[in-house]
C-alpha positions in Angstrom: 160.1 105.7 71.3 162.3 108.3 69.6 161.4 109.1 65.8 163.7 111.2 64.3 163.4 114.2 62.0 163.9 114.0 58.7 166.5 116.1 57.4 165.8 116.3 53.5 165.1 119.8 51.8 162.8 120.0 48.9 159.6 118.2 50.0 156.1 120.0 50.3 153.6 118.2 51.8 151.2 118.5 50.0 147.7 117.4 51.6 146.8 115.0 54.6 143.4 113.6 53.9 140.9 111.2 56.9 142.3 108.6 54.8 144.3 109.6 52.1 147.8 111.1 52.4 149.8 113.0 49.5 153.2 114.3 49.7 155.3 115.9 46.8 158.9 115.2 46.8 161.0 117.9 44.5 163.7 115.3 43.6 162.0 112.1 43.7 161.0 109.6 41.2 156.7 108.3 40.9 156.2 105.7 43.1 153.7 103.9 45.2 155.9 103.9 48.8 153.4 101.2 50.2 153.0 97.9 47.5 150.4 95.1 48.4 151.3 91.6 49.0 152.2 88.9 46.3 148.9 87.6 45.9 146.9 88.3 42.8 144.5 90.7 43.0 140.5 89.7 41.5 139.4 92.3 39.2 136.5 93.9 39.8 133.2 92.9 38.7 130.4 95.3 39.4 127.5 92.9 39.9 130.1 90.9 42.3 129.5 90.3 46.4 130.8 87.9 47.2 134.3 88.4 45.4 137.1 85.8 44.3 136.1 81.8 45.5 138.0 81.5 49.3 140.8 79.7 49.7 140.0 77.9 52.9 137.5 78.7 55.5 138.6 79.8 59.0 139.4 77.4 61.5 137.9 79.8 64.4 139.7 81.6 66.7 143.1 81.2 67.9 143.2 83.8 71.1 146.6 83.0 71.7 147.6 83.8 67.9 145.2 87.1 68.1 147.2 88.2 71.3 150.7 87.3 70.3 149.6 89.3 66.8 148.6 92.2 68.6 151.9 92.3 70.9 153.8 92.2 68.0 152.3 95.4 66.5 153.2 97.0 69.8 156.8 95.4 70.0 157.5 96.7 66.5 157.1 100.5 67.6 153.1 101.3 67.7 152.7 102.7 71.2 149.2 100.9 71.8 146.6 99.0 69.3 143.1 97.4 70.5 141.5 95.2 68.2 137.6 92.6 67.9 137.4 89.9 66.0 134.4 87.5 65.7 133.8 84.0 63.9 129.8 83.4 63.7 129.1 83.9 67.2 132.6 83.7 68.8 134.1 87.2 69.9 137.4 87.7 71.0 138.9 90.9 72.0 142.0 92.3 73.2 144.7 95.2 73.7 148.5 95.7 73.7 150.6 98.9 74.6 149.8 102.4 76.3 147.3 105.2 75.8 149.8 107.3 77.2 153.2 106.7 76.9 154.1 109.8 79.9 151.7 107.8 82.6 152.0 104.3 81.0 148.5 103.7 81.6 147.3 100.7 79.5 145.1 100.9 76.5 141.7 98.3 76.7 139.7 96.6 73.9 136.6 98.9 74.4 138.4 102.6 74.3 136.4 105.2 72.7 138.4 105.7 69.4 138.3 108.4 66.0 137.6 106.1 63.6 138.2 108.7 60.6 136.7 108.2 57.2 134.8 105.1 58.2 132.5 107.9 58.9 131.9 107.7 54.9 130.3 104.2 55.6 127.8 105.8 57.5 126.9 109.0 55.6 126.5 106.8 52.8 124.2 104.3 54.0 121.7 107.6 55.5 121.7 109.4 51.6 120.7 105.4 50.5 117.8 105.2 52.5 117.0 108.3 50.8 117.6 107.2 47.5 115.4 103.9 48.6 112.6 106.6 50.0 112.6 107.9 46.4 113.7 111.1 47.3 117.5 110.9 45.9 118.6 109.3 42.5 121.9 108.1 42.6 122.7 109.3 38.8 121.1 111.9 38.6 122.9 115.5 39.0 124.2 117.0 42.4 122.5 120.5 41.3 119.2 119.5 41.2 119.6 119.2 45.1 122.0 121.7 45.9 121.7 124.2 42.6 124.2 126.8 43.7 126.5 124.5 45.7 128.6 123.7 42.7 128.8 126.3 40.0 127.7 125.8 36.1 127.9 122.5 34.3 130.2 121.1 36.2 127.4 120.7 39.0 125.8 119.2 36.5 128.5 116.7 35.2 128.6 115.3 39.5 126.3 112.9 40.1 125.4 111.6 43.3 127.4 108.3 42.7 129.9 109.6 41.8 130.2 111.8 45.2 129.9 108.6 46.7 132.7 106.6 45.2 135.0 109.3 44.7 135.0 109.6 40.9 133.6 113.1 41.0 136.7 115.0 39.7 136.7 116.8 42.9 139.7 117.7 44.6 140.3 117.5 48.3 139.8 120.2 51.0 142.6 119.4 53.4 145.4 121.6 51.5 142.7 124.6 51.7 142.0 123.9 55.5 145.6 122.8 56.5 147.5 125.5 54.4 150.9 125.1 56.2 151.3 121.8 54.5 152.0 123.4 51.4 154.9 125.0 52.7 156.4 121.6 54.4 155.3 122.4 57.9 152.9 121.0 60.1 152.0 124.4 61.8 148.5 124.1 60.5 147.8 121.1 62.7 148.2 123.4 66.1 146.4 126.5 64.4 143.4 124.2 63.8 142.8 122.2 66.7 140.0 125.1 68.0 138.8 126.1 65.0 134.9 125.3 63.9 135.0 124.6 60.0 131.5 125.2 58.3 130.9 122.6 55.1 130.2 124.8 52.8 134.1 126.2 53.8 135.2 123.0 53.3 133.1 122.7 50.2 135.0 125.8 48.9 138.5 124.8 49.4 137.2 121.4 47.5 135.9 123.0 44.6 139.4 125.6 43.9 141.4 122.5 44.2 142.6 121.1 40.8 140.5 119.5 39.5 141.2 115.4 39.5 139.3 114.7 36.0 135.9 114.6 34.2 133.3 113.1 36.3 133.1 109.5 36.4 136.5 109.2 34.6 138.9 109.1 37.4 138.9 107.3 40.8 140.7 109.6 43.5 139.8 109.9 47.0 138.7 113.3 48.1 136.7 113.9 51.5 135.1 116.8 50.3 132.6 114.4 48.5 131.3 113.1 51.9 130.9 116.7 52.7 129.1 117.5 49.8 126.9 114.1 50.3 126.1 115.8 54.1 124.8 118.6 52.9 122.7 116.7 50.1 121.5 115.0 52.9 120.9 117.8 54.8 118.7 119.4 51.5 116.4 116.2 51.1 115.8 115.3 55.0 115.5 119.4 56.3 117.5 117.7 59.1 121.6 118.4 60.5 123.1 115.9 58.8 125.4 114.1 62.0 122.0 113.9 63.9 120.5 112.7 61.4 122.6 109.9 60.4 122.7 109.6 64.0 119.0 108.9 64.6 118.6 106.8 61.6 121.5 104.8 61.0 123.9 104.7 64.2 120.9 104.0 66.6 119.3 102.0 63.9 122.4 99.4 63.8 121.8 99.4 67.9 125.5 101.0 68.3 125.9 102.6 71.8 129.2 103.8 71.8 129.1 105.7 68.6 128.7 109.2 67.8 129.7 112.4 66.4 130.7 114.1 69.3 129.8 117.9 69.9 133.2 119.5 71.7 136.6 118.6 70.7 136.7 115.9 73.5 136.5 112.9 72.7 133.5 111.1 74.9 134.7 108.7 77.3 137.8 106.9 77.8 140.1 107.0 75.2 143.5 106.9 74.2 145.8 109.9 73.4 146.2 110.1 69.6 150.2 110.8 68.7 150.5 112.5 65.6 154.5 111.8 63.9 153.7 113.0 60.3 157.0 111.1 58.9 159.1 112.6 61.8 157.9 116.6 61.2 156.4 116.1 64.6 159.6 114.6 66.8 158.0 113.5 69.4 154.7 112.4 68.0 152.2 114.7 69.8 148.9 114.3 71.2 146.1 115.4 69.4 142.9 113.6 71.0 141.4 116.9 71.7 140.7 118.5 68.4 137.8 120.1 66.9 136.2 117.9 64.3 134.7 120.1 62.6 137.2 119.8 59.7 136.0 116.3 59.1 132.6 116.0 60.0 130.3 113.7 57.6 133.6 113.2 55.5 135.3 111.5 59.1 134.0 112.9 62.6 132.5 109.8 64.1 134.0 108.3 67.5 133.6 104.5 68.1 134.4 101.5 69.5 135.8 98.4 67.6 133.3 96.1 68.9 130.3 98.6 67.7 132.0 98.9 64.0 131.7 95.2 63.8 128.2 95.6 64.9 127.6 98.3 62.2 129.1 96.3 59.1 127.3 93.5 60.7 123.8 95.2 60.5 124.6 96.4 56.6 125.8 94.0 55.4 123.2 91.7 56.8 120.4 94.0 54.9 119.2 95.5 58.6 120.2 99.0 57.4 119.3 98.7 53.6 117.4 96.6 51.6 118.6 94.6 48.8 118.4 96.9 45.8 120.9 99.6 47.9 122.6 97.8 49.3 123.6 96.5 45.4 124.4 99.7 44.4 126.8 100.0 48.0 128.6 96.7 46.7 128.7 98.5 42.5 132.6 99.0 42.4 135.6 100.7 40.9 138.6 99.1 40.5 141.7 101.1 42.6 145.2 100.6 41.4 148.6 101.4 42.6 151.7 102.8 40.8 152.3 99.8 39.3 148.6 98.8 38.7 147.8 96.2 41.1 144.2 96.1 42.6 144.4 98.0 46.0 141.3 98.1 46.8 137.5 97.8 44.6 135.5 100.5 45.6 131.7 100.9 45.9 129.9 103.8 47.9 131.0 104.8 51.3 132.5 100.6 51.1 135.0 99.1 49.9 136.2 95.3 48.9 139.6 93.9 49.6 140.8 90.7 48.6 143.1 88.6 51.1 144.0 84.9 50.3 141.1 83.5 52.1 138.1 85.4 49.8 137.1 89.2 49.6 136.0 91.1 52.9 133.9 94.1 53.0 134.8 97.2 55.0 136.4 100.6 55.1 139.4 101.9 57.0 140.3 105.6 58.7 142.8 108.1 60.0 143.1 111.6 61.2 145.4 113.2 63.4 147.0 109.9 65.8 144.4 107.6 65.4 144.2 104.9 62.5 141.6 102.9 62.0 140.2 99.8 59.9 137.3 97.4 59.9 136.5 94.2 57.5 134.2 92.2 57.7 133.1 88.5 55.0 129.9 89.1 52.9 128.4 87.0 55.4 129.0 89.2 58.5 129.9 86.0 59.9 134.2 86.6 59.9 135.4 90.5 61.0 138.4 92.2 62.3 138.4 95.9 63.6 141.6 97.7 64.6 142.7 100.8 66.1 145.7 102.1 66.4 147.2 105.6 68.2 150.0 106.8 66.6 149.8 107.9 62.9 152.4 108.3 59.8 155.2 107.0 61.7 157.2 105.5 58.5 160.1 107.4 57.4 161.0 108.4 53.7 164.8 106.9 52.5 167.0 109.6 50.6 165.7 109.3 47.9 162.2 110.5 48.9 160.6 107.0 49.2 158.3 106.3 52.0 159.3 102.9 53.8 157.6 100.0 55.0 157.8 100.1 58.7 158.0 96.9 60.7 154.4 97.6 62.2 153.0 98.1 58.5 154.2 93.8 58.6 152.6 93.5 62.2 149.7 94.5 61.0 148.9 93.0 58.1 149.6 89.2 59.9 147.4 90.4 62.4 145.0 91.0 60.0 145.4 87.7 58.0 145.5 86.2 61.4 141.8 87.5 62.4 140.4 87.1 59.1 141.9 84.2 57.3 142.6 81.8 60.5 145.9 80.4 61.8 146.9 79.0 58.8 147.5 82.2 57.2 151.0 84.1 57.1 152.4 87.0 55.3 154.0 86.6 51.9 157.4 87.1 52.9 159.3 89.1 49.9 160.1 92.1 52.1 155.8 93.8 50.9 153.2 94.7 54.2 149.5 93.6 52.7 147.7 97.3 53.0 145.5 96.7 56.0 144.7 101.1 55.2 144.5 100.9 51.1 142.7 104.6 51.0 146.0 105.9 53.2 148.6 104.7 50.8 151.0 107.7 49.7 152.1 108.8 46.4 155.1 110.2 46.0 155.6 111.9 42.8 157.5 114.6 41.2 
């Protein structure tokens, strides 16, 4: 498939984040590009778990509707997707498209995939069995653990929670770390793939950001919280913090094809990960082999989509935390759109979105040309997990607005397919749902 370039003059882009994108358009008016479906969003309740009453309960598993769903998402222009479902204990997997669109060869429901800022999920669970351990508070400040991490009162301002569900006032790293962005070029991408980012690097280019508000005022979505949380982690537990989440959290949930991996290889087989960027990369290019070190606790973690049903299986099933913690996972903050509708309700390292058939629990992903989400009923019992392999392939109309792509709607019936049952069908009034609510993208002035 041939994406072409864009051609407008004036746009900087402005930061790509694991899971949050945002672009600055010169000449364009502020607008949310991406707007959910037509059905009403549940405000959130911070003692809520189970979220808004379901509308019906699943009628198990249509394979054929799963399959035809997942061809669809390739017919409309992804180059392959792999996805898991389950209902109780009924599994159904399956794959449509390439892994390489030179060779041809087919992708398969268990290829190793970079699952992004799910990796948040995980890092946050690890600091709550700290916090559980007694050895964390969750409000208390981030400099009594790390004093000299962030400077004067602001380090004391940050608490711990709000690190964990992005309220911290913290800007993101990825402008710092990707600096060609700035400029409207993507050169930053091939500079990088090699290079071995330290946290406390990433830390820095966090902190001289502008700032994004007082603590605990403002939602916005910065990775270089779930760095920050790594190293807390790393303080309290005078352990690495990716073998440590490793040992206790990964092996814990009994995943065996998950792991932050130690070269810029990805583990086993894979699929190539094609990078567009909104046409700046025509054709997408492969960037599978990258070093990770730019995301690590914040969004290094390689999986499969079976094992990240596993994981939110284990959590949210109290096998990883106990009941207390996992509370305070499920405490959320309500995240709006341009327009203020509900995207998403977010808690710590977990967030709750609301389809027609009830709330589901989960996170989503993306870095370079792999996307990623996973959602799962407060029950375990209902779960989808997706992956995808080519990333920001939308286009932006003249007047600087980011377009819903056909795939965007593939998706999101895929999704309501796996998750609310064969009755469910997209709310046709030309609106994807927003099966990646942490990637939307802002344009603005």
């Amino acid at each position: 498939m041939t994406l072409a370039r864009p051609h407008h003059r004036g746009r900087t882009i402005a930061g790509l984040g694991l899971s949050a994108v945002l672009v600055t358009w010169a000449a364009a008016p502020a607008t949310w590009a991406a707007a959910p479906a037509t059905w009403a969003a549940v405000p959130a309740d911070p003692a809520a778990t189970a979220g808004p009453a379901r509308a019906a309960a699943p009628a198990g598993l249509d394979r054929e509707a799963l399959r035809r769903g997942l061809d669809a998402i390739h017919e409309a222009g992804m180059y392959g997707a792999y996805s898991a479902v389950r209902d109780a204990g009924t599994d159904w997997s399956g794959a449509a498209g390439v892994a390489d669109v030179r060779t041809k060869r087919p992708v398969h429901p268990r290829m190793l995939h970079r699952v992004g800022s799910i990796t948040k999920t995980f890092t946050a669970v690890a600091l709550l069995q700290q916090v559980e351990r007694g050895k964390i508070e969750l409000d208390a400040p981030v400099a009594r653990y790390l004093p000299e991490l962030i400077p004067g009162e602001r380090g004391q301002k940050i608490t711990v929670r709000t690190l964990l569900n992005h309220t911290s006032g913290i800007g993101d790293y990825i402008s710092g770390a990707f600096p060609s962005f700035q400029q409207g070029s993507t050169a930053s991408l091939d500079d990088n793939r090699f290079r071995d980012f330290s946290p406390e690097e990433l830390v820095g280019f966090g902190l001289e950001a502008p700032s994004t508000g007082e603590p605990g005022q403002n939602w916005s979505y910065s990775n270089t919280n779930y760095i920050i949380a790594g190293l807390l982690l790393e303080k309290v537990t005078g352990a690495a913090a990716e073998p440590y989440i490793t040992r206790h959290v990964i092996r814990k949930a009994g995943l065996r094809d998950t792991s932050f991996p130690r070269t810029p290889l990805i583990p086993g087989p894979h699929s190539k990960a094609y990078e567009s960027f909104y046409g700046y990369i025509d054709p997408p290019r492969d960037y599978s082999v990258y070093d990770m070190s730019w995301a690590g606790t914040a969004g290094a973690v390689v999986s499969t989509m079976d094992d990240l049903n596993r994981f939110y299986r284990a959590l949210l099933g109290g096998r990883l935390l106990g009941p207390a913690q996992l509370a305070q996972m499920r405490t959320t903050v309500p995240v709006t759109d341009g327009q203020g509708n509900v995207v998403m309700n977010y808690g710590l390292g977990l967030y709750a979105q609301d389809l027609p058939c009830g709330r589901f629990w989960g996170h989503d992903g993306g870095v370079f040309g792999m996307g990623t989400f996973s959602l799962s009923s407060p029950d375990g019992r209902r779960q989808l997990s997706l992956g995808i392999n080519l990333m920001k392939y939308q286009r932006f109309d003249e007047n600087g607005v980011l377009q819903p792509h056909a795939i965007d709607f593939a998706l999101g019936d895929h999704m309501l397919q796996a998750l609310c049952g064969p009755a469910a069908s997209l709310a046709k009034d030309g609106r994807p749902i927003t099966p990646f609510p942490t990637q939307q993208v802002l344009v603005k002035r």
